[in-house]
VMD Tcl script that builds the backbone (N, CA, C; Angstrom):
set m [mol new atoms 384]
animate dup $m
set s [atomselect $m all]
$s set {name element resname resid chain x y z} {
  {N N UNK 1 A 76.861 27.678 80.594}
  {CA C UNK 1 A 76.212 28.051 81.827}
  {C C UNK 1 A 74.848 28.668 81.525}
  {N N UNK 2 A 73.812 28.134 82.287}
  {CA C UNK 2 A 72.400 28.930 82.014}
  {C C UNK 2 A 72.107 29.352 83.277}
  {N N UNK 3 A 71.589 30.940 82.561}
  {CA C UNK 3 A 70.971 31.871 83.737}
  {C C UNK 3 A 69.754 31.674 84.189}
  {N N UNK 4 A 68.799 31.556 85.616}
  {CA C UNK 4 A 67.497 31.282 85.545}
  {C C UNK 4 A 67.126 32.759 86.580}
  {N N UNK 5 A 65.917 33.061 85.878}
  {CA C UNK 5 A 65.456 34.777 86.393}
  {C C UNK 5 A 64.252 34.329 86.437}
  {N N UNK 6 A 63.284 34.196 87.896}
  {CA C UNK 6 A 61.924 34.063 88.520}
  {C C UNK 6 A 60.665 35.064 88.195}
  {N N UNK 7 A 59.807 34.660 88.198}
  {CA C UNK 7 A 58.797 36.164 88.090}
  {C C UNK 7 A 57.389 35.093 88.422}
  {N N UNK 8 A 56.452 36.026 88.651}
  {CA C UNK 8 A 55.024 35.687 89.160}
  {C C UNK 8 A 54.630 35.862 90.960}
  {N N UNK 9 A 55.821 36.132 91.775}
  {CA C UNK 9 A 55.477 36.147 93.069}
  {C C UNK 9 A 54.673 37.103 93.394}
  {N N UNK 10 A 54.447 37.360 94.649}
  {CA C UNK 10 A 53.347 38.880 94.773}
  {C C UNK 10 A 52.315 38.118 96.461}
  {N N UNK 11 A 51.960 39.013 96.698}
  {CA C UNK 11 A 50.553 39.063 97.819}
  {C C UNK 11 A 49.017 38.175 96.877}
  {N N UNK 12 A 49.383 37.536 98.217}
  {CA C UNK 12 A 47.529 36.959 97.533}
  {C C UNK 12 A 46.858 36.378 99.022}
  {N N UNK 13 A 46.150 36.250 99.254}
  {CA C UNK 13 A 45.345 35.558 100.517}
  {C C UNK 13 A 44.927 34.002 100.328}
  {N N UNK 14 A 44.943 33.504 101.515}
  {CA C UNK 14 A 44.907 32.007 101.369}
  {C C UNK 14 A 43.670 31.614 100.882}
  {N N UNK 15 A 43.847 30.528 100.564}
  {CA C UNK 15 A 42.669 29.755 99.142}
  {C C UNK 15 A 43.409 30.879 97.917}
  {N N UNK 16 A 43.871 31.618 97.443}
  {CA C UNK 16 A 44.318 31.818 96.528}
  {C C UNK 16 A 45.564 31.220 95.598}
  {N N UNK 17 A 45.501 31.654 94.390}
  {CA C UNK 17 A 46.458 31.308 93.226}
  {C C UNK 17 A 47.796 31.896 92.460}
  {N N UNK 18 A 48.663 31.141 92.377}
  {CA C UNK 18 A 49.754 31.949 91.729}
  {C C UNK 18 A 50.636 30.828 91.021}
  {N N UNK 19 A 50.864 31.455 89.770}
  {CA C UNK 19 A 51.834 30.689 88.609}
  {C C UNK 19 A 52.809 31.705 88.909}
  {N N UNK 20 A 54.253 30.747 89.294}
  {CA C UNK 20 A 55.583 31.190 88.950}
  {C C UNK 20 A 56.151 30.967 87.689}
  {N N UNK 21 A 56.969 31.719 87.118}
  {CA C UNK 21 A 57.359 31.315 85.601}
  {C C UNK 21 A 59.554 31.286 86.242}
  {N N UNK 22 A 59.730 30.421 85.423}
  {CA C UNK 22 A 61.621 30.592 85.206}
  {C C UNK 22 A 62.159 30.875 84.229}
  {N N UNK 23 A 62.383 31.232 83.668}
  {CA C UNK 23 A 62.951 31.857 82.008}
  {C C UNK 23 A 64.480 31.813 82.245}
  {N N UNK 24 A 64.924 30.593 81.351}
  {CA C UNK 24 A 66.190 30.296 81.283}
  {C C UNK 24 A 66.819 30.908 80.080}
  {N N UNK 25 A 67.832 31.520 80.167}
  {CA C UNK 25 A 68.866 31.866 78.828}
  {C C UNK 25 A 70.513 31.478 78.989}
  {N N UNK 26 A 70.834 31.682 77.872}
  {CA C UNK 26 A 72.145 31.054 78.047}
  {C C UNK 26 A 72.304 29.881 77.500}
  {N N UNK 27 A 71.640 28.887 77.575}
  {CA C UNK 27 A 71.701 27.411 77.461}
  {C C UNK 27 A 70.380 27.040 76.930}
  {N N UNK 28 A 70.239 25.992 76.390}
  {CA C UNK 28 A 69.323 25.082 76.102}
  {C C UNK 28 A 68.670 24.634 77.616}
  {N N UNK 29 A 67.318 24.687 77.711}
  {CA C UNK 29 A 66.835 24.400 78.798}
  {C C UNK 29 A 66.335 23.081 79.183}
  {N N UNK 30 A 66.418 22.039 77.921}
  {CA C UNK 30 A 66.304 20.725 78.164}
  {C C UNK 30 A 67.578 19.887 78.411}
  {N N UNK 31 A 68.606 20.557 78.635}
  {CA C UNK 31 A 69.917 20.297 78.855}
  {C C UNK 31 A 69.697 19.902 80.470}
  {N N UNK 32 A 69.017 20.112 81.149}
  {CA C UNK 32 A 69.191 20.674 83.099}
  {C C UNK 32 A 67.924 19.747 83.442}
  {N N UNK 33 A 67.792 19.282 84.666}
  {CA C UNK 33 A 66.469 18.685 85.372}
  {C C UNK 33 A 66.546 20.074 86.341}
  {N N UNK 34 A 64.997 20.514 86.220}
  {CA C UNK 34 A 64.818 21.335 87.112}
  {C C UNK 34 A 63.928 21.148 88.447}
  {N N UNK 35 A 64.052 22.476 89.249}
  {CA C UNK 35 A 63.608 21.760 90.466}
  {C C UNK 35 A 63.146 23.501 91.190}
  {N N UNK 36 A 62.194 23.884 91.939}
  {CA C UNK 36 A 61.486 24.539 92.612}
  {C C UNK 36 A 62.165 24.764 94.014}
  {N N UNK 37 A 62.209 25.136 94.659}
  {CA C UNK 37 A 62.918 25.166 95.958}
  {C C UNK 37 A 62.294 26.736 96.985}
  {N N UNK 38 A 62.107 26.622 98.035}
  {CA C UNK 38 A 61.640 27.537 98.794}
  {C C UNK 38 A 62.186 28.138 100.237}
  {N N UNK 39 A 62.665 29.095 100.718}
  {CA C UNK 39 A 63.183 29.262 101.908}
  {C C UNK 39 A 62.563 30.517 102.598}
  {N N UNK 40 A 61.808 30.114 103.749}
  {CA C UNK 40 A 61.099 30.973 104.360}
  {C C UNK 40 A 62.433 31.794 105.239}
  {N N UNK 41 A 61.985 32.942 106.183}
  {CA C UNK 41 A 62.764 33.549 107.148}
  {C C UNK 41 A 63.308 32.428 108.221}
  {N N UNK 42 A 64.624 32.147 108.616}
  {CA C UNK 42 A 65.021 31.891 110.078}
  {C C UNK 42 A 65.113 30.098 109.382}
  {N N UNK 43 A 64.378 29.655 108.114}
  {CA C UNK 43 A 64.038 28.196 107.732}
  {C C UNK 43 A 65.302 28.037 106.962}
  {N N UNK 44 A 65.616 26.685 106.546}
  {CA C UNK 44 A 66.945 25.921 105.765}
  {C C UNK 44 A 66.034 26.261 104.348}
  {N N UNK 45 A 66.537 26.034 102.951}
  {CA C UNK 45 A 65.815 26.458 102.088}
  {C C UNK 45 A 65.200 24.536 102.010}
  {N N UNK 46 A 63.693 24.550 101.226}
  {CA C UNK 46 A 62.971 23.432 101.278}
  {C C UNK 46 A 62.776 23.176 99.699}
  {N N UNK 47 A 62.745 21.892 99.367}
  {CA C UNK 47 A 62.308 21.034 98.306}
  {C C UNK 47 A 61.017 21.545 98.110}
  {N N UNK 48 A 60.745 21.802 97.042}
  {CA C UNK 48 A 59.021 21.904 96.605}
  {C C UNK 48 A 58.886 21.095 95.545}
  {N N UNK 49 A 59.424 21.061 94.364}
  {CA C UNK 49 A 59.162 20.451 92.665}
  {C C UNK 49 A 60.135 20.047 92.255}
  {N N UNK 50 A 60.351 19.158 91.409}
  {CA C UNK 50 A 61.459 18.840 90.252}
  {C C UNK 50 A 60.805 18.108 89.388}
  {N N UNK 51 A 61.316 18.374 87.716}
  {CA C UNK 51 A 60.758 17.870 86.703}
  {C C UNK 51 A 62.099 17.396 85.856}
  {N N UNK 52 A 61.603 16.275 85.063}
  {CA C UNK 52 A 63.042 15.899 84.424}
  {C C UNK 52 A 62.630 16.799 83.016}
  {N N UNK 53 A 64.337 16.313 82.642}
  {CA C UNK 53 A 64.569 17.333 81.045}
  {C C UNK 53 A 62.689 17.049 79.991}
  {N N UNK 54 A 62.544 15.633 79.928}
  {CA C UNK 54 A 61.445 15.897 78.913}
  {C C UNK 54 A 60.547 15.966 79.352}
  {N N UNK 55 A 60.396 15.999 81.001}
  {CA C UNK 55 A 58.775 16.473 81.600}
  {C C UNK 55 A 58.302 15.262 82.287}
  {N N UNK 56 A 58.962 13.926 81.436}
  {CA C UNK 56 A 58.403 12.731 81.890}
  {C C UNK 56 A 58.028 12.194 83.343}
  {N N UNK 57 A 58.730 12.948 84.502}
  {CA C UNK 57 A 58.574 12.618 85.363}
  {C C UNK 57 A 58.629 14.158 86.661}
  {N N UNK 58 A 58.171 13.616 87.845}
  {CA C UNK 58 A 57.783 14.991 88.316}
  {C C UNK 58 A 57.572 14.470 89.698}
  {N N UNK 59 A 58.290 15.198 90.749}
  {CA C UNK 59 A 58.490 15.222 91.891}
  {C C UNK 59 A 57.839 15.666 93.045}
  {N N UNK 60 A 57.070 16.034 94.364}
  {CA C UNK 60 A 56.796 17.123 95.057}
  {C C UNK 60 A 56.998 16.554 96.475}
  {N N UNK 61 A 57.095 17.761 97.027}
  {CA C UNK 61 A 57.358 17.655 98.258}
  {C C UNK 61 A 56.114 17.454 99.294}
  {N N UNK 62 A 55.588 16.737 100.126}
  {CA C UNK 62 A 54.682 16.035 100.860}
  {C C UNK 62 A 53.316 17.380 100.664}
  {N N UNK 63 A 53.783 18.129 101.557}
  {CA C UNK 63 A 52.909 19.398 101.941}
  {C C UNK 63 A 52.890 20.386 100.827}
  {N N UNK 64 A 53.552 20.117 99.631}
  {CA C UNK 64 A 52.561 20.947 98.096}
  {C C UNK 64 A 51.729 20.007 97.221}
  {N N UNK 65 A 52.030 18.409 97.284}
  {CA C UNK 65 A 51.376 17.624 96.422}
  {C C UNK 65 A 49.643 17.643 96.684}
  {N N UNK 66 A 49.257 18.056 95.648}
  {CA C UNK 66 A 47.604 17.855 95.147}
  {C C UNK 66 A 47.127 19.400 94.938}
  {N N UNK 67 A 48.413 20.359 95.501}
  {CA C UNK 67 A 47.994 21.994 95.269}
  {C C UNK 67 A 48.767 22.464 94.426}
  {N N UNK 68 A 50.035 21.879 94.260}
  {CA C UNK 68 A 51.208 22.847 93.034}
  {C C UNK 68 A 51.502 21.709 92.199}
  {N N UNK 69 A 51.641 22.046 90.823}
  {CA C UNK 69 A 52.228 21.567 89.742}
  {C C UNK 69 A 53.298 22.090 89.168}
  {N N UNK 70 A 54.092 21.613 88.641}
  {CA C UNK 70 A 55.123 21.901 88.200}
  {C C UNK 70 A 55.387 21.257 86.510}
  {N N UNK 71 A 55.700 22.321 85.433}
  {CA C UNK 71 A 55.580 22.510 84.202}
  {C C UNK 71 A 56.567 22.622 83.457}
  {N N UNK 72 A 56.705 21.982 82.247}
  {CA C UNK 72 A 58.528 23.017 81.935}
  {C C UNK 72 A 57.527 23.425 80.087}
  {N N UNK 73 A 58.099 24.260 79.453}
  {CA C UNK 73 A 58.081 23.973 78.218}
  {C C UNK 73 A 59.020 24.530 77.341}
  {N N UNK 74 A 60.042 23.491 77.412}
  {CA C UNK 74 A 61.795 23.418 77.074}
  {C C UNK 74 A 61.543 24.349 75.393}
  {N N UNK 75 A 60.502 24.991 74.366}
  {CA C UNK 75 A 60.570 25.192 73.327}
  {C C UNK 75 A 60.641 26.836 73.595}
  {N N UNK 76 A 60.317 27.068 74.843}
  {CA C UNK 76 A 59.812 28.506 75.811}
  {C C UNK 76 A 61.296 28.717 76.118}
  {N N UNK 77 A 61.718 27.901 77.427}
  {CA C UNK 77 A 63.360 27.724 77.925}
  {C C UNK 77 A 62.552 28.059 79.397}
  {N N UNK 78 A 61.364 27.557 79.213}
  {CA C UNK 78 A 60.568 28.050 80.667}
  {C C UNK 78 A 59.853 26.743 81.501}
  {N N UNK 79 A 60.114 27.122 82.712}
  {CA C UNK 79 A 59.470 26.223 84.420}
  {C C UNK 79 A 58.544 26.941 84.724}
  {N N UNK 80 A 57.380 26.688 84.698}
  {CA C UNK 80 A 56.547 26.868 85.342}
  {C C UNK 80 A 56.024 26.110 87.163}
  {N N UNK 81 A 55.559 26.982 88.174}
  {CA C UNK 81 A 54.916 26.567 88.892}
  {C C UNK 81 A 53.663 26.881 89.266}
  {N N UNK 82 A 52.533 26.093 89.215}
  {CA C UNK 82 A 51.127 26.222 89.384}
  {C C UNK 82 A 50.864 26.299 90.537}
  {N N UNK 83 A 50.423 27.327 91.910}
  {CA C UNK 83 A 50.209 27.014 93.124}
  {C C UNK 83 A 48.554 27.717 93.320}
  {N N UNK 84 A 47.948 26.382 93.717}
  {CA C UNK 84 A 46.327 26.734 93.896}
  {C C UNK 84 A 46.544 26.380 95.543}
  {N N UNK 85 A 45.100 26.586 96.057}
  {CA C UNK 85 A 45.163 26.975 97.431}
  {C C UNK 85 A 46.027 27.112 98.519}
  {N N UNK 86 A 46.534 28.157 97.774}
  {CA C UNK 86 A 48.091 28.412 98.824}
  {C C UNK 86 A 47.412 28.690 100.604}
  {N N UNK 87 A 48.563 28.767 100.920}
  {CA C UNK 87 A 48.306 28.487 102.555}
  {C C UNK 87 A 49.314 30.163 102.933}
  {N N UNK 88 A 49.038 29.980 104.575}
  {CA C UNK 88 A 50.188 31.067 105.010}
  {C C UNK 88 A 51.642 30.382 105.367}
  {N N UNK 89 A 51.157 29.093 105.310}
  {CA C UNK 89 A 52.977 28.193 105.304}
  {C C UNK 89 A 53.426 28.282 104.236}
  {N N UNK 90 A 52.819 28.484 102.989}
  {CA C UNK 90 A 53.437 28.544 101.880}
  {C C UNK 90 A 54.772 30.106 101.601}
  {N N UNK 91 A 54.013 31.159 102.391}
  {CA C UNK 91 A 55.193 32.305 102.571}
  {C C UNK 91 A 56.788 31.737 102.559}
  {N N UNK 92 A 57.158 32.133 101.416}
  {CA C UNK 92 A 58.680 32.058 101.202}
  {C C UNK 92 A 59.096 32.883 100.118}
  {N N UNK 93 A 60.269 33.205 100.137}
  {CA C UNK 93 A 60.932 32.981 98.940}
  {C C UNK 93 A 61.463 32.045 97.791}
  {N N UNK 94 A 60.783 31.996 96.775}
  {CA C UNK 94 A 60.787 31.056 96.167}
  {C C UNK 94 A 61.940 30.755 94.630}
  {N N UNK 95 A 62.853 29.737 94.921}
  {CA C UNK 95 A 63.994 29.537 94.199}
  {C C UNK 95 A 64.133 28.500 92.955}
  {N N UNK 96 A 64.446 29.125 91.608}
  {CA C UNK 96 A 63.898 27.833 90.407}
  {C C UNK 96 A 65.651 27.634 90.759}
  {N N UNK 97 A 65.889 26.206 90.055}
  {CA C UNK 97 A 67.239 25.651 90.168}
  {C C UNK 97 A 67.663 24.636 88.993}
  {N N UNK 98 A 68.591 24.285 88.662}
  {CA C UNK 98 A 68.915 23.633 87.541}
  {C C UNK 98 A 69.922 22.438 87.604}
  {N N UNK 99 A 70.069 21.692 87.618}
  {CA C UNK 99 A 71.087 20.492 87.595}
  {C C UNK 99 A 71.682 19.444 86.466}
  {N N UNK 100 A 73.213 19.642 86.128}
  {CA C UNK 100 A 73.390 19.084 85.011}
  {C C UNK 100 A 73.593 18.080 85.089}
  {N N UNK 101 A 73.397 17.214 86.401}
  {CA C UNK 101 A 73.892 15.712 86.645}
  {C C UNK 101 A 72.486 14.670 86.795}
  {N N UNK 102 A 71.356 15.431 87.373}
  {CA C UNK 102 A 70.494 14.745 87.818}
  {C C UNK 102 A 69.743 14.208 86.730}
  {N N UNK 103 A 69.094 12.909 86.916}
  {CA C UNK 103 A 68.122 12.008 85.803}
  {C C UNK 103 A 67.091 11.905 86.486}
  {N N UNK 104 A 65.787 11.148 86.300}
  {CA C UNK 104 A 65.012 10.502 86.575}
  {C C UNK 104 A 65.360 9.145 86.956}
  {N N UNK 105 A 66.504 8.421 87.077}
  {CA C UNK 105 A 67.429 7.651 87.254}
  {C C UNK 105 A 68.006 7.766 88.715}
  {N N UNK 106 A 67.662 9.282 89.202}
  {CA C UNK 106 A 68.974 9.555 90.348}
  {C C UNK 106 A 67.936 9.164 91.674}
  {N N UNK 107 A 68.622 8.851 92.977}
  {CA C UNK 107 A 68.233 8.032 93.925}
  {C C UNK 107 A 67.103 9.211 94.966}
  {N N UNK 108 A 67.929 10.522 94.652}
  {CA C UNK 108 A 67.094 11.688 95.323}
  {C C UNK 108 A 67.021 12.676 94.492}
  {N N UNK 109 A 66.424 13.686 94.350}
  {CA C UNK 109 A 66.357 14.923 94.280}
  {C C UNK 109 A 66.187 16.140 94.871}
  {N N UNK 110 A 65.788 15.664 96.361}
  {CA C UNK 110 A 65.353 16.861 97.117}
  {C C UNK 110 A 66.379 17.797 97.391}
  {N N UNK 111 A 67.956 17.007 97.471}
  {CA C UNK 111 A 68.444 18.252 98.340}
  {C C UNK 111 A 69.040 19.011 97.403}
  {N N UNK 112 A 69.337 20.627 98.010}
  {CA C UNK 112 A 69.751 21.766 97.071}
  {C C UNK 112 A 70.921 21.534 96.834}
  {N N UNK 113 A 71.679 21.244 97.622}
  {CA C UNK 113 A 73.312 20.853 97.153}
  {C C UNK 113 A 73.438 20.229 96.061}
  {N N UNK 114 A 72.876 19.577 95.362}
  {CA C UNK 114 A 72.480 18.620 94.140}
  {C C UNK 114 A 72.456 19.712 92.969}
  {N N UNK 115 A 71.762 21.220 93.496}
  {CA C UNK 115 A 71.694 21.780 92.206}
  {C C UNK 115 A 72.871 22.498 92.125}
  {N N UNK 116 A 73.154 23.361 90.404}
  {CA C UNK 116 A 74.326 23.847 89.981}
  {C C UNK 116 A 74.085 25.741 89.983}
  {N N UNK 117 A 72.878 25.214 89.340}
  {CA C UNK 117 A 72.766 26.837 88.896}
  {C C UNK 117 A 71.203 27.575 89.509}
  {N N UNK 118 A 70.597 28.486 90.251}
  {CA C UNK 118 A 69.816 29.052 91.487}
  {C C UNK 118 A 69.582 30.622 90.841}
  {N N UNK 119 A 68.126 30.417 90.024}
  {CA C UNK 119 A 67.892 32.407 90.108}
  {C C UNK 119 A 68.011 33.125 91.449}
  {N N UNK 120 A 67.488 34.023 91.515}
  {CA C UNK 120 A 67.300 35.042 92.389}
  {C C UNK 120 A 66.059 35.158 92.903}
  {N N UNK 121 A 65.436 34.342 93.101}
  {CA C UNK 121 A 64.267 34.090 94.243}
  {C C UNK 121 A 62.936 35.180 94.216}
  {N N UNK 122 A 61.950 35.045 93.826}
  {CA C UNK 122 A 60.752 35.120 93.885}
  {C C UNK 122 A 59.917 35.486 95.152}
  {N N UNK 123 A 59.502 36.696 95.686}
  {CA C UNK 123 A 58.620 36.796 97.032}
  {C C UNK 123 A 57.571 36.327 96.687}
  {N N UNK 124 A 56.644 35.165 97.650}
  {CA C UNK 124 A 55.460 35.141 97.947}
  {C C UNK 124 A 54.870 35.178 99.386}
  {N N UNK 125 A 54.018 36.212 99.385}
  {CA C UNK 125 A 53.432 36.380 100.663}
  {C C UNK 125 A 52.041 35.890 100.874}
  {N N UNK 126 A 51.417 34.950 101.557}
  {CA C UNK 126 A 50.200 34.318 101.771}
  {C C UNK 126 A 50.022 34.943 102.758}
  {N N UNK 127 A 48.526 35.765 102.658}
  {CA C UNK 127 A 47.766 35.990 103.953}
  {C C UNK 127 A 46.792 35.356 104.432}
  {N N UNK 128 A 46.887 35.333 105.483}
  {CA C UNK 128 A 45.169 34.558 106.401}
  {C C UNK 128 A 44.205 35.803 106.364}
}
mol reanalyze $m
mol bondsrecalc $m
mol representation Tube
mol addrep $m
């Protein structure tokens, strides 16, 4: 079983920047396809990123593609997320996730039910 523990959230104002980091222990971190996930107040939690085990391939959700990237570097046991001109829609709590079934092979990735293992979520607050 691998543990995943979030860090980098915080206050920033829109047009601003923020790298999330995931720091996996427990497990080998190229073992899991990982995946980004976000749930604002009163919202279902939302798809943002997924990257497969060797990086090769990489996912996003409509309304982050061309502003967030998503990183792994399995020698770290770490996910990175790159978010440049964040917005005030971007406000959520933000969730790294892990899945021992999923490939670059698999038909979806978006939904959370798919994943196994869910840190403890990350605040980001975007202001206007």
């Amino acid at each position: 079983q691998v543990q995943l523990v979030e860090s980098g959230g915080g206050l920033v104002q829109a047009g601003g920047s923020l790298r999330l980091s995931c720091a996996a222990s427990g497990r080998t971190l190229s073992n899991y396809f990982m995946a980004w996930f976000r749930q604002a107040p009163g919202k279902e939690r939302e798809f943002v990123a997924a990257i497969s085990r060797s990086g090769g391939s990489t996912y996003y959700s409509d309304s982050v593609k061309g502003r967030f990237t998503i990183s792994r570097d399995n020698a770290k046991n770490t996910v990175y997320l790159q978010m440049n001109n964040l917005k005030p829609e971007d406000t959520a709590v933000y969730y790294c996730a892990a899945s021992d079934t999923l490939t670059y092979r698999s038909r979806t990735v978006y939904r959370a039910g798919l994943y196994d293992y869910w840190g403890q979520g990350t605040q980001v607050t975007v202001s206007s």
